[in-house]
C-alpha positions in Angstrom: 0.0 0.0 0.0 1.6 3.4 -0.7 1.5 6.3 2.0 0.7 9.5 1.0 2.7 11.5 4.2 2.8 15.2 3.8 5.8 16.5 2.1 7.5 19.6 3.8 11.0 19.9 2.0 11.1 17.4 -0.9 15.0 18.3 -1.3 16.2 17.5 1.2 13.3 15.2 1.5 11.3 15.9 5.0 7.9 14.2 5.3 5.3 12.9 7.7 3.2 9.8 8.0 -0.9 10.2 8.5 -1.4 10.2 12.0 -3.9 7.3 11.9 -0.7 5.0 11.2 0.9 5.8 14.4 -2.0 3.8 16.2 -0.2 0.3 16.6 2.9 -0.4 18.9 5.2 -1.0 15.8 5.2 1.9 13.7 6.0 -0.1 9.9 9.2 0.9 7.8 6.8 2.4 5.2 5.3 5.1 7.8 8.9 6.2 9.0 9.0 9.8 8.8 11.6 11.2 6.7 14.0 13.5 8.3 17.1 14.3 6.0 20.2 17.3 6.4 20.8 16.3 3.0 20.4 14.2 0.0 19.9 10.2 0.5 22.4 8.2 -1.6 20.8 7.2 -4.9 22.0 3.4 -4.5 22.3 1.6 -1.6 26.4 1.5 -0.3 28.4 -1.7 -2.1 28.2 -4.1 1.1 31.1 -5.8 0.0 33.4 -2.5 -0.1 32.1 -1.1 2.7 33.9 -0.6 6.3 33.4 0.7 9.5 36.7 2.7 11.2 37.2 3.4 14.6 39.7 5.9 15.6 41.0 8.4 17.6 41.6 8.1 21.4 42.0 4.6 21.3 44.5 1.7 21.8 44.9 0.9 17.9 42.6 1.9 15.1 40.1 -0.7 13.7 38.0 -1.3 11.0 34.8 -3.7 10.8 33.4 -5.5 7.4 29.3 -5.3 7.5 30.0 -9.5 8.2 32.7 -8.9 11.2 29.7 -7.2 12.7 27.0 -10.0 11.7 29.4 -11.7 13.6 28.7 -10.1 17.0 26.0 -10.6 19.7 23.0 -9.2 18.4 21.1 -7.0 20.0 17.2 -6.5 18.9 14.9 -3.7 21.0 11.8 -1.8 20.5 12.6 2.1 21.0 10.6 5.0 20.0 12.3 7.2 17.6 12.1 11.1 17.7 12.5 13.9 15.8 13.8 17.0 17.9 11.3 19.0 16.1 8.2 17.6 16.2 5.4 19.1 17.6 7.2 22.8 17.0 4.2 23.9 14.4 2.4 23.4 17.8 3.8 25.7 19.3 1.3 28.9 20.2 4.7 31.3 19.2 5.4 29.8 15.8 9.5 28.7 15.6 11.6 28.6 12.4 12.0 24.7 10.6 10.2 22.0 9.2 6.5 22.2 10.8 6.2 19.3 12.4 2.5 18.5 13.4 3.1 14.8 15.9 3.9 12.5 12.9 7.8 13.1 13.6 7.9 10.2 15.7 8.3 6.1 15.2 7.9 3.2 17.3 10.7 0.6 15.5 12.3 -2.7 17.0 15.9 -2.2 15.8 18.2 -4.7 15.4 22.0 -4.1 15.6 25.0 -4.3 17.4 26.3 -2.9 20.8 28.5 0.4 20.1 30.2 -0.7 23.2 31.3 -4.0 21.8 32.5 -2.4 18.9 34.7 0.1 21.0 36.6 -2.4 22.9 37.8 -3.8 19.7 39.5 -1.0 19.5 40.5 -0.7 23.1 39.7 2.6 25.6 42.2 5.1 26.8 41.9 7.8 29.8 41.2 10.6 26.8 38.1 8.0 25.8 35.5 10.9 26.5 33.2 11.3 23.5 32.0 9.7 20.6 31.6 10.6 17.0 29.5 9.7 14.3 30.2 10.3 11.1 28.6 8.8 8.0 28.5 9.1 4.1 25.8 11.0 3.4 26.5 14.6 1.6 24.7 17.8 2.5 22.0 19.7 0.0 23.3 23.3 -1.2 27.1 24.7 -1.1 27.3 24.7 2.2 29.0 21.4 2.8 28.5 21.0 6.6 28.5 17.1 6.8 26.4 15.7 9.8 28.7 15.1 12.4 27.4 14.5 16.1 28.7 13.2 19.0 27.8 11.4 22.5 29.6 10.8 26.0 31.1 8.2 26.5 28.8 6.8 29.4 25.9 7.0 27.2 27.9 5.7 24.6 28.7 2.4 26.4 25.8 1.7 28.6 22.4 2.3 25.6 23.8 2.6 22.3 23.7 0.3 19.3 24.4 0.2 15.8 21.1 -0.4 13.6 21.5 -2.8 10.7 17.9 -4.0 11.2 14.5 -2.1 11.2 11.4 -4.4 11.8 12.8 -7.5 10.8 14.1 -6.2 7.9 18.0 -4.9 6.6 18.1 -1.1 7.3 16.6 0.8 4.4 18.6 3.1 2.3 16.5 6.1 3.2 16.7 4.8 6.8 21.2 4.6 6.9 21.8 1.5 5.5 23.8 -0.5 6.1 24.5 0.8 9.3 23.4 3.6 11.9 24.2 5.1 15.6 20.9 4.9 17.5 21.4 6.1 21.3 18.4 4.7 22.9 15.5 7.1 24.0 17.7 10.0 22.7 16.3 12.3 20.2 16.9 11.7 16.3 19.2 14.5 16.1 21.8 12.0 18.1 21.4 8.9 15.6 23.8 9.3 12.3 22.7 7.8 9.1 24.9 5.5 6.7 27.5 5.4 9.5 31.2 4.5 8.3 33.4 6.3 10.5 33.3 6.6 14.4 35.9 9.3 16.1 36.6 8.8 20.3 37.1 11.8 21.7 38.3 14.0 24.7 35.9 16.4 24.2 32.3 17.1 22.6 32.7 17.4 18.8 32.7 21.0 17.7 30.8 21.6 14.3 27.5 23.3 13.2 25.2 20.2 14.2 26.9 20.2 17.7 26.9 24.0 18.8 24.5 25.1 17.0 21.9 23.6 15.5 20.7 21.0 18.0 20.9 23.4 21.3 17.9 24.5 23.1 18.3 28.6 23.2 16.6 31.6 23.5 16.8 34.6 21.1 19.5 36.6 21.8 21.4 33.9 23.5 24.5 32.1 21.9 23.2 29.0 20.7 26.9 27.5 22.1 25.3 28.0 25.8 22.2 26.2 25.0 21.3 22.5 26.2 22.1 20.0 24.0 19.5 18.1 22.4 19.6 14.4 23.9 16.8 12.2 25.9 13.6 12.3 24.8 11.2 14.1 27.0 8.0 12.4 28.1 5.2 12.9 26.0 1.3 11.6 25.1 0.1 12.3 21.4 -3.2 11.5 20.7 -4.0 8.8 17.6 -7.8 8.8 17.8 -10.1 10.5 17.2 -8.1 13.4 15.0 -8.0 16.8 15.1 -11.3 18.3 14.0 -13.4 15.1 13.5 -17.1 14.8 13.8 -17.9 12.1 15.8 -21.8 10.6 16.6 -23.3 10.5 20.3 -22.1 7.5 22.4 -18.8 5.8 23.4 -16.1 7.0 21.6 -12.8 5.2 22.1 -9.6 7.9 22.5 -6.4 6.1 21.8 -2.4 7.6 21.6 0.7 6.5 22.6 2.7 8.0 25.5 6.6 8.0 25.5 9.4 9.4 28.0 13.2 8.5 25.8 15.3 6.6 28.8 12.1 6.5 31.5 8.8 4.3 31.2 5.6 5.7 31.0 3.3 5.5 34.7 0.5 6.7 33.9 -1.9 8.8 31.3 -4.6 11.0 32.4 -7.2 12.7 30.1 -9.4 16.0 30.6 -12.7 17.2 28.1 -13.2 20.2 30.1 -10.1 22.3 28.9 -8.1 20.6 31.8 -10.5 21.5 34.9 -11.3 17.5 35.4 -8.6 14.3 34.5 -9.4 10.9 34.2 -7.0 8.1 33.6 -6.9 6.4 30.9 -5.7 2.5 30.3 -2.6 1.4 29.6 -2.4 -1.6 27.3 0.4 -3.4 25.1 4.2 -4.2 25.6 6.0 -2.4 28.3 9.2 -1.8 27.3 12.1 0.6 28.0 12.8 3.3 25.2 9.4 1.9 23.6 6.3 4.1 24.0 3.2 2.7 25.5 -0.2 2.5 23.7 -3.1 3.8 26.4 -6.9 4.3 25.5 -10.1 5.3 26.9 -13.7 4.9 26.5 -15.8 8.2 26.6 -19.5 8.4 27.6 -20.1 11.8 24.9 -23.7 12.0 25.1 -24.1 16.0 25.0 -23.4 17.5 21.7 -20.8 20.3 21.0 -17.4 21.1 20.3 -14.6 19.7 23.0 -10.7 19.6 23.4 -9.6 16.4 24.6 -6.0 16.6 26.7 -3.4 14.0 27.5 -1.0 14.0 30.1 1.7 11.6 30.7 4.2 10.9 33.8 7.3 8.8 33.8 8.5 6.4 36.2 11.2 9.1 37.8 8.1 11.6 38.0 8.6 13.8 35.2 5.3 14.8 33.9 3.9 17.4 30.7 4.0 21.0 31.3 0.6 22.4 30.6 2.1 24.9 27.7 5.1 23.7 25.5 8.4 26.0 26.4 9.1 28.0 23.6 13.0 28.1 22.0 14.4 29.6 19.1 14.7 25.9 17.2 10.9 25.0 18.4 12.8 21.8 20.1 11.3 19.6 22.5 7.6 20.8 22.3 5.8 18.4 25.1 3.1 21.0 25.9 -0.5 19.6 27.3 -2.6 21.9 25.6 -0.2 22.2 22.2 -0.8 18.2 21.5 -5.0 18.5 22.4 -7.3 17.6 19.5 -10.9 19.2 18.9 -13.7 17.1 18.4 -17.2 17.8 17.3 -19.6 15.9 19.3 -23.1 15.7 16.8 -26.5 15.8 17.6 
């Protein structure tokens, strides 16, 4: 079946799903958002030719075939997959980017390998700090900034893999094949497509994706100061009913899908009256860290009218949705309450 997703920048290409595909637990590779900093390679990467080099603060300088990895434990886990910006056209103060409604987002069992496993190969020094990620892909324009990010080392060696698999499947060439960094529950912005080259470092990487473009700032402020963007903050979207639908008298089932990066999700609760009342809604499905959790609801709507329906989630260390999403000068991170309500007519 093709998708129809709504096409914000075709070059680079920068699209998003129909919402009504991000109601089951795994989101399919055909409904993966696209989010590109620059062209994706016309032909998948010769498998045969390819190699993966480690290098810089380390013992001795390595390099992996794609079968030297096939060789390794595998590691397979569900983890939902984020885009910093999604949410931002949201946002009651509009940000500058790609206007991300809530279809920036993924729910993917990844298969791979541990990045930590793959480090020790090459053995850790004292100046074994930070990790890079750098891959093949080639920016859109003359600006040539290649994607470069990079990751501390703890984070590095305790929740980060390298993707070869998506659903089951070998990674898609629009997706990084053959290989990707994926640092569970972190943001997209942290996970490097068609990976081939991996730096260690004793301090962050300094570049354009690093200091500037993925830091949370205000206007006026040096983006350098900002917070970088890494774990996923918690979040509930809401699947059904959509924005703006007409719906008849009765029970009306609400469904979504609530998600907190490196935390599980404790609970959901639900308000009809602007946020003045909260119910809580069900949880339901596979519980899994870094995976987001489906939750639903039945609603008694037996007086006509127009209604917003809000979601709030809380993670398991207590975090829980700010009622209004906090505005920055990238529109990064939106989680607000009242930003991800829908509007629902209920009909005579």
């Amino acid at each position: 079946m093709e998708i129809k997703k709504r096409v914000m920048t075709s070059s680079p290409l920068n699209a998003e799903p129909p919402i009504e595909l991000l109601r089951s637990w795994i989101t399919p590779n055909s409904a993966f958002f696209n989010r590109n900093q620059g062209a994706i390679p016309e032909q998948p990467i010769n498998i045969e030719d390819w190699r993966l080099h480690v290098s810089g603060q380390v013992q001795r300088e390595v390099e992996y075939t794609f079968q030297e990895l096939l060789q390794m434990p595998k590691i397979t886990t569900a983890c939902t997959f984020e885009c910093s910006g999604n949410g931002r056209s949201l946002l009651s103060e509009k940000a500058p980017g790609n206007p991300w409604t809530i279809g920036g987002v993924a729910n993917v069992v990844w298969g791979g390998v541990s990045l930590k496993d793959v480090l020790e190969g090459a053995g850790l020094t004292e100046g074994s700090l930070h990790v890079a990620f750098e891959g093949f892909g080639r920016p859109v324009g003359g600006s040539g900034v290649e994607f470069v990010r990079s990751i501390p080392i703890d984070k590095a060696l305790d929740s980060t893999i390298l993707a070869y698999e998506m659903n089951g499947e070998p990674l898609p060439n629009e997706n990084g094949y053959p290989l990707r960094a994926l640092p569970l529950g972190w943001y997209g912005a942290n996970s490097v497509k068609w990976l081939n080259r991996i730096v260690v470092m004793e301090k962050p990487y300094e570049g354009y994706f690093m200091d500037k473009a993925y830091r949370i700032f205000q206007k006026g402020q040096d983006p350098k100061t900002g917070e970088v963007v890494m774990n996923i903050k918690v979040k509930a979207i809401i699947t059904k009913p959509l924005n703006n639908e007409k719906i008849k008298r009765g029970k009306v089932l609400i469904m979504g899908a609530a998600y907190a990066g490196e935390n599980t999700i404790d609970r959901v609760m639900l308000s009809f009256d602007n946020g003045n009342a909260w119910v809580e809604a069900q949880l339901f499905g596979p519980n899994e860290k870094y995976a987001w959790r489906q939750w639903q609801h039945l609603w008694y709507a037996d007086i006509p009218g127009e209604y917003q329906i809000f979601a709030k989630a809380t993670d398991s260390a207590g975090n829980q949705q700010p009622l209004e999403g906090q505005w920055n000068a990238h529109g990064y991170c939106n989680n607000g309450i009242k930003d991800h309500g829908v509007t629902v007519t209920i009909e005579k």
